[in-house]
C-alpha positions as CSV (number, residue, x, y, z in Angstrom):
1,X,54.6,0.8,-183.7
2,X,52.8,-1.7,-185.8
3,X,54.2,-4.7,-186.8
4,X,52.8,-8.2,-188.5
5,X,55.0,-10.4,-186.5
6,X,54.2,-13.6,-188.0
7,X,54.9,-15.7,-185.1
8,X,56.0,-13.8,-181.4
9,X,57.6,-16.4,-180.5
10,X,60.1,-16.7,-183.0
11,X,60.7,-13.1,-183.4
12,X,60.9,-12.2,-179.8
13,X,65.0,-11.5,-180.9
14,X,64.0,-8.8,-183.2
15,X,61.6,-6.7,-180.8
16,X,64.0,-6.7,-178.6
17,X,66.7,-5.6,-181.5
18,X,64.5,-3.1,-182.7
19,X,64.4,-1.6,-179.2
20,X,67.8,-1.6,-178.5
21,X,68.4,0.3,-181.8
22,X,65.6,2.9,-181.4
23,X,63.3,4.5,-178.6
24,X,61.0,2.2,-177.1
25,X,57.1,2.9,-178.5
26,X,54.6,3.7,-176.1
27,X,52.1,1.7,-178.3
28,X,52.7,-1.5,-179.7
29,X,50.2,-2.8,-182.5
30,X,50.8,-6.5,-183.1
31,X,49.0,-9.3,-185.5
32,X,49.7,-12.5,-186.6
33,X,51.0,-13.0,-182.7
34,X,50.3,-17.5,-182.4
35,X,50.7,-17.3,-179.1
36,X,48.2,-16.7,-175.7
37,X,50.7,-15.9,-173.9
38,X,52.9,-12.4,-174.5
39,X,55.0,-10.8,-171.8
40,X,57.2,-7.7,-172.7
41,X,58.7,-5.6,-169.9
42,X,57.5,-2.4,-169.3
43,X,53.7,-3.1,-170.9
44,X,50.2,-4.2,-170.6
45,X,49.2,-6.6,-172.8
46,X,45.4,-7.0,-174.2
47,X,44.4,-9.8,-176.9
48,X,41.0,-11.2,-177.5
49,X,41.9,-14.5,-178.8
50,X,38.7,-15.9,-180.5
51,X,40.1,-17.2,-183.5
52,X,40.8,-21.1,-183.4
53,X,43.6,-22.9,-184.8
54,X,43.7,-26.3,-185.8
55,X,47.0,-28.3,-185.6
56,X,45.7,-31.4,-187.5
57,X,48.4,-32.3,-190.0
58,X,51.2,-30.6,-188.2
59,X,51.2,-33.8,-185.8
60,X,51.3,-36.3,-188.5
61,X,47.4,-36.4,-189.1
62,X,47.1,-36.5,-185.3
63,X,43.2,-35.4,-184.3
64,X,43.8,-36.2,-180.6
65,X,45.2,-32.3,-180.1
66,X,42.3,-29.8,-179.3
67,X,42.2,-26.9,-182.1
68,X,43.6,-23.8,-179.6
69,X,42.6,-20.1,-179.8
70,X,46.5,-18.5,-179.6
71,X,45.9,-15.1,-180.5
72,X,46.4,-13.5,-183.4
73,X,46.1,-9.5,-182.7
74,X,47.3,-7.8,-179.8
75,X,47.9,-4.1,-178.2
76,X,50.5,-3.1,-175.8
77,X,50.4,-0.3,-173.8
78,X,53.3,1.5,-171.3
79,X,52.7,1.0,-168.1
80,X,53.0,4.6,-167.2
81,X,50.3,5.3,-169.6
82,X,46.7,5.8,-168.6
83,X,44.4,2.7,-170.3
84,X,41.3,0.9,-170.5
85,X,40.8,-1.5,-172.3
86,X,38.0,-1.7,-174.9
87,X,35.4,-5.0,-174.7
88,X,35.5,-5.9,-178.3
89,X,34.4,-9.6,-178.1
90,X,31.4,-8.5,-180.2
91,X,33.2,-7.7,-182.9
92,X,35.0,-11.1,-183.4
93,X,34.4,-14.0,-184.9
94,X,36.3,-17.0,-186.4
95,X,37.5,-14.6,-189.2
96,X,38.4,-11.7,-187.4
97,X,40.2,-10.6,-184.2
98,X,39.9,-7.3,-182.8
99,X,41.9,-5.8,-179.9
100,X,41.4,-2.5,-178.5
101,X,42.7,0.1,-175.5
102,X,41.3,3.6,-175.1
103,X,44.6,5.8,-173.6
104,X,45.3,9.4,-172.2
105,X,48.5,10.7,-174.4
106,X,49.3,14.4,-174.1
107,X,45.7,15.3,-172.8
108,X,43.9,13.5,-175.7
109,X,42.1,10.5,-175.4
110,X,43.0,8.2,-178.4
111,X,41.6,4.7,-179.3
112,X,44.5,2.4,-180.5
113,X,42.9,-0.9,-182.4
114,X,44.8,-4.3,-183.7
115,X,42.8,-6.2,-186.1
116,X,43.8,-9.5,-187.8
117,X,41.3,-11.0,-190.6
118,X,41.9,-14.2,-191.7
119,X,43.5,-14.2,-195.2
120,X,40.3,-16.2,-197.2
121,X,38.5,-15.5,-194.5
122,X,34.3,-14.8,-194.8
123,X,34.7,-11.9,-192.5
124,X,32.6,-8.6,-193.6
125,X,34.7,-6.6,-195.4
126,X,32.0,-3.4,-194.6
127,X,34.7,-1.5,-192.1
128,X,31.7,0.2,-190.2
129,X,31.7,-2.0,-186.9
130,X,34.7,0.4,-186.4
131,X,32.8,3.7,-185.1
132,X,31.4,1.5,-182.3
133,X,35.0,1.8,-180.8
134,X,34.8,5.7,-181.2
């Protein structure tokens, strides 16, 4: 499943919605997280959070509050899932966050990736960094 959260944690009532309604994924592809620190039941987390936030102006033009790196792309993985996960820290910068775990399903081994570019953001847009994952 892939899903442009927009903020974990203030959608964590609608994962867990969405898994009561359906079958619980084995993947879980996840941007625009905000936060460093996701737990789910049941899966291994991976994030590479490299992208910093400022919260000047949210504080009332407060500059005292350091500018935070929450994380803004994430893949979980089942537990019961063979995984490894993928060193990707090359491939970020303050535009772009990559997050990547190589898994056995079925006897194949597939390559799941979470990305999140900054909207505005001066982050190559040439996509070949990808095949470095392959």
């Amino acid at each position: 499943m892939q899903w442009n959260c927009r903020g974990l944690t203030t959608r964590s009532a609608d994962v867990n919605q969405r898994f009561a309604r359906n079958k619980r994924p084995t993947i879980l592809l996840l941007q625009e997280t905000n936060t460093p620190n996701i737990k789910l039941r049941g899966f291994n987390v991976y994030t590479t959070p490299v992208i910093r936030q400022s919260y000047r102006g949210r504080n009332n033009g407060d500059t005292s509050q350091p500018d935070v790196c929450n994380g803004q792309s994430a893949v979980l993985v089942a537990k019961s899932v063979p995984q490894t996960q993928l060193d990707t820290i090359h491939l970020c910068d303050q535009n772009r966050e990559v997050a990547a775990v190589k898994t056995q399903l079925r006897g194949q081994t597939v390559t799941f990736v979470s990305v999140h570019c900054r909207p505005m953001g001066r982050s190559s847009q040439d996509a070949t960094w990808v095949n470095s994952l392959m």
